[in-house]
C-alpha positions in Angstrom: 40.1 23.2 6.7 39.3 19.6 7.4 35.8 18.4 7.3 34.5 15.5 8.8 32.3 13.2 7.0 29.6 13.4 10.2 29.7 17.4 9.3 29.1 17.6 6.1 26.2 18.9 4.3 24.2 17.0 2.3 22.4 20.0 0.0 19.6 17.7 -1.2 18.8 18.3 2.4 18.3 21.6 2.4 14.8 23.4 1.5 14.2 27.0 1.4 10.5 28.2 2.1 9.2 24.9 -0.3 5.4 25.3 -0.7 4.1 22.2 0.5 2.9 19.7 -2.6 -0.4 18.0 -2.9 -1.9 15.8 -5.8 -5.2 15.8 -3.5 -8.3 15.3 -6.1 -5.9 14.3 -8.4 -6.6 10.7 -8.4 -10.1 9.4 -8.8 -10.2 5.4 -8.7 -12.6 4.8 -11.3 -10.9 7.0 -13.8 -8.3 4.3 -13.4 -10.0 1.4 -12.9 -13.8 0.6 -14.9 -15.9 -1.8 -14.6 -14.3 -4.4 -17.0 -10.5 -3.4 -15.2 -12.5 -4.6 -12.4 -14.3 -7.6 -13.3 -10.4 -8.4 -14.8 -9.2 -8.0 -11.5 -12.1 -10.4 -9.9 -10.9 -13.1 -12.5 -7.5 -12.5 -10.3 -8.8 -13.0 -7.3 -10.5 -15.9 -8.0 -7.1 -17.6 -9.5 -5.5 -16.7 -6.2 -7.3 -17.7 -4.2 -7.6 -21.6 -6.1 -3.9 -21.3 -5.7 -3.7 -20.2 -2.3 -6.4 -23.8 -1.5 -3.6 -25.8 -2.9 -0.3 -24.4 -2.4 1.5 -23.6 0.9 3.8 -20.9 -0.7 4.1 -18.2 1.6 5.4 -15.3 -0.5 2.5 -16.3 -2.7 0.3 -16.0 0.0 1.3 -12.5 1.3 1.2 -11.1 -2.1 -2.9 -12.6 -2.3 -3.6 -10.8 1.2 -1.8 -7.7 -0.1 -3.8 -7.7 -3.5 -7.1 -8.0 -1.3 -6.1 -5.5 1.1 -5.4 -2.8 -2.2 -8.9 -4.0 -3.3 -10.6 -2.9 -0.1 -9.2 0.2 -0.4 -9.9 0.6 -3.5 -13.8 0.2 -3.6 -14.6 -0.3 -0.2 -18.1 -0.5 -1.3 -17.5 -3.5 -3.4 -15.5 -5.7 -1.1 -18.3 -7.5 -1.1 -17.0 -9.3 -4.2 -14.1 -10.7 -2.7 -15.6 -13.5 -1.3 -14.1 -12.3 1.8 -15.2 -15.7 4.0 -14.1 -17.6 7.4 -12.4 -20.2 5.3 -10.4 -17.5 3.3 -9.1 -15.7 6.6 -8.0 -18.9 7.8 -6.3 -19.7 5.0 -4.9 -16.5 4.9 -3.9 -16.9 8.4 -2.1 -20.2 8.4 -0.2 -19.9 4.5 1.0 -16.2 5.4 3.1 -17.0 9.1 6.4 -15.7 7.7 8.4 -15.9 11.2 9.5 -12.2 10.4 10.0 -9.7 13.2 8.0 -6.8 11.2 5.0 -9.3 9.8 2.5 -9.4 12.7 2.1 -5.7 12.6 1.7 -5.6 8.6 -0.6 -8.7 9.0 -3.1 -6.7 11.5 -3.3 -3.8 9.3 -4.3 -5.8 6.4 -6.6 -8.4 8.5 -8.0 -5.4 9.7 -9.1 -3.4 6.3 -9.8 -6.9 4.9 -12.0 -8.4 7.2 -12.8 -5.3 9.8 -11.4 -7.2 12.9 -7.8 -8.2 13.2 -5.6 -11.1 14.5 -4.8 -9.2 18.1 -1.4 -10.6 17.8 1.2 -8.7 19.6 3.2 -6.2 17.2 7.0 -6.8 19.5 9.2 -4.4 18.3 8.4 -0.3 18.5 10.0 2.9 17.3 14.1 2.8 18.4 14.0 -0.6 16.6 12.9 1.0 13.4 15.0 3.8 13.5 17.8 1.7 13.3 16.5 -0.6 11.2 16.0 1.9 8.5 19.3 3.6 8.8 21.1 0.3 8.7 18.9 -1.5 6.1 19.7 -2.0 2.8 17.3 -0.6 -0.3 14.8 -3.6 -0.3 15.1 -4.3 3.7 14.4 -0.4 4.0 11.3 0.0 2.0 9.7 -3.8 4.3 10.8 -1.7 7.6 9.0 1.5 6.3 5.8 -1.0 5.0 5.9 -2.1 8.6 6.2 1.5 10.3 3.3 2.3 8.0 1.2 -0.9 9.0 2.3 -0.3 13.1 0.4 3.5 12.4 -2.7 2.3 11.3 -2.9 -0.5 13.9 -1.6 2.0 16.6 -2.4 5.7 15.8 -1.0 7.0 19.0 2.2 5.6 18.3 5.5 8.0 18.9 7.2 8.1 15.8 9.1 11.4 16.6 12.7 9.7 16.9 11.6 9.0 13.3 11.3 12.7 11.9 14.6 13.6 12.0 16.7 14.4 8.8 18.5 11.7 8.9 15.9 9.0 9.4 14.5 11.2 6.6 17.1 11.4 4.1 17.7 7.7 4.4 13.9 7.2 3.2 14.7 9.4 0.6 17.9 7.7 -0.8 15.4 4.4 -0.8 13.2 6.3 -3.1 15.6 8.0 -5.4 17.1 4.2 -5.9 14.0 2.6 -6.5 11.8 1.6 -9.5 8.5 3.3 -10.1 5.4 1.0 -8.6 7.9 0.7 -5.1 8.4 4.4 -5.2 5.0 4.8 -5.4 4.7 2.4 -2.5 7.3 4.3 0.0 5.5 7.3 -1.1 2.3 6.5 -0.1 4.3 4.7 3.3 5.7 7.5 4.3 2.2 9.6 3.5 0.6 7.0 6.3 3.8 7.8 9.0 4.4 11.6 8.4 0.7 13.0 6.7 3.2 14.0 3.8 5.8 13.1 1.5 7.4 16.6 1.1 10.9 15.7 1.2 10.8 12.7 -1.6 11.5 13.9 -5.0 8.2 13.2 -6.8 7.2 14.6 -10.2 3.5 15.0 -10.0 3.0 15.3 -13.8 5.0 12.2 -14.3 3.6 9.9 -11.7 0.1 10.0 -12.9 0.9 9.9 -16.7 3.2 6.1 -15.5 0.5 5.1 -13.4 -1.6 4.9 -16.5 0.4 3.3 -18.5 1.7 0.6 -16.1 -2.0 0.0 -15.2 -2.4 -0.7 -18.7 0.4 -2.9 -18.5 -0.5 -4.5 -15.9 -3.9 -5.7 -17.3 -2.2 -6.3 -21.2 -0.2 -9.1 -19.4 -3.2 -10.5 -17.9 -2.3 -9.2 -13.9 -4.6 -6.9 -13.6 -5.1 -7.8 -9.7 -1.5 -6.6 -9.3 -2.3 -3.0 -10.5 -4.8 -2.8 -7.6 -1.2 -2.5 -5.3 -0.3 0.4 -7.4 -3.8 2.0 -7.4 -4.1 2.0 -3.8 -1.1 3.5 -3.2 -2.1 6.5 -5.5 -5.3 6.7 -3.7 -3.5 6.8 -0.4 -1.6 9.4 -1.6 -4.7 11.6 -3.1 -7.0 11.3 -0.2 -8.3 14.4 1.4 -8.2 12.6 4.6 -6.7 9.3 6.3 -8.5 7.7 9.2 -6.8 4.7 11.2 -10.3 3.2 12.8 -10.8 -0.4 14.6 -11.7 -1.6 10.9 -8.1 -0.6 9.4 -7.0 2.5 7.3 -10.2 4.6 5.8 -9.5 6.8 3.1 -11.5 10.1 2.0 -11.1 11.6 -1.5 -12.5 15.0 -2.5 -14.0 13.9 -5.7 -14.4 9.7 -5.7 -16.8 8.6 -8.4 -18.1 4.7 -7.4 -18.2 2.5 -10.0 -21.5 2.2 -11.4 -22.6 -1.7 -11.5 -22.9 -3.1 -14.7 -26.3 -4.3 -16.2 -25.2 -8.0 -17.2 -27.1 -10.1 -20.3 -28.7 -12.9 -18.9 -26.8 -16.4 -19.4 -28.4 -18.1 -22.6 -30.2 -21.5 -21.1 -30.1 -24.1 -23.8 -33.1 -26.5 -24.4 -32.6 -30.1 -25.2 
């Protein structure tokens, strides 16, 4: 019997009463990141930002807002640090105008967590335009769209994403993930955690992903990036949170177990008599 390719069965597909997975309390930030990982990722900041003052790169710029944005997640309490001013925001504002379709709703999320008020742009594309996006987008393109879905959720909690539940909007997410590296995965797994409240039908090994998110972390700061890591460290947090909130002031994140860094007791600088 002849089978069209429309009918047939893709078995990954199918699950059979699949207990539902959770890594909730698995993932305490400060376990990760300690006080020196911190102050390391600081030094970062402060580099981006003296490059972001004199260059008008705009890849360069969206990775800085994307670094703070992972930072405020991080430690809330400590965004403080960040030097989070007017003159930063409007940097932010002016060097990251990409001209993409998907950017003003990923660009209100992160103004949003950042600075607790947004740009009030207008997000101008919706639901039927992701749907196709994703199932005609490459691996890359795929993962932005899904970033953007993501972004569009937080900004806009009551949006209807049901035309994006279906198995096939579904398996194409999870054909992105099972051709990606590890710190994207990680990425589209906490994405897709933000859109659906789960990431039941990716193909995660628990055990695995925390034991490579220690090691790249350690990576990360060994090649002197540790502000980088903080991408990778929000997404796990995003992913181990007891609770997601999508508030005025951006995505809010509660974890069973969070430990805050304890501020360190610094020496005194050494004043030198002449």
């Amino acid at each position: 019997m002849k089978i069209d390719a429309e009918d047939r069965i893709d078995i990954r597909r199918l699950i059979i009463e699949e207990p539902k997975r959770e890594i909730s309390g698995a993932f305490n930030p400060s376990d990760y990141i300690d006080n020196e990982y911190w102050a390391n990722m600081l030094e970062g900041v402060k580099r981006g930002r003296e490059e972001l003052e004199k260059s008008p790169n705009t890849l360069d710029a969206i990775l800085f807002r994307k670094i703070l944005y992972s930072m405020a997640l991080l430690f809330p309490e400590r965004k403080n640090q960040l030097g989070l001013d007017g003159h930063l925001r409007e940097l932010l504002e002016e060097r990251t105008r990409s001209g993409s379709i998907i950017e003003n709703a990923i660009e209100e999320a992160h103004f949003r967590t950042i600075f607790q008020r947004g740009t009030s742009k207008k997000i101008r594309v919706g639901p039927e335009f992701y749907r196709k996006s994703i199932m005609n987008a490459g691996r890359e393109s795929g993962r932005e769209y899904l970033e953007a879905i993501a972004c569009h959720k937080i900004v806009d909690p009551n949006i209807n994403l049901e035309i994006l539940k279906t198995n096939d909007v579904k398996g194409r997410i999870a054909d992105f993930y099972d051709q990606g590296h590890f710190e994207s995965n990680v990425e589209l797994a906490a994405n897709a955690r933000i859109i659906y409240g789960n990431w039941d039908f990716l193909n995660i090994d628990s055990e695995r992903l925390w034991k490579l998110s220690k090691i790249t972390l350690k990576r990360r700061e060994e090649a002197s990036l540790p502000e980088i890591g903080a991408i990778l460290a929000a997404n796990l947090k995003i992913l181990a949170a007891s609770e997601i909130k999508f508030t005025d002031h951006g995505l809010e994140l509660t974890m069973k177990n969070q430990s805050p860094l304890v501020d360190p007791v610094f020496p005194l600088p050494e004043t030198r008599r002449y």
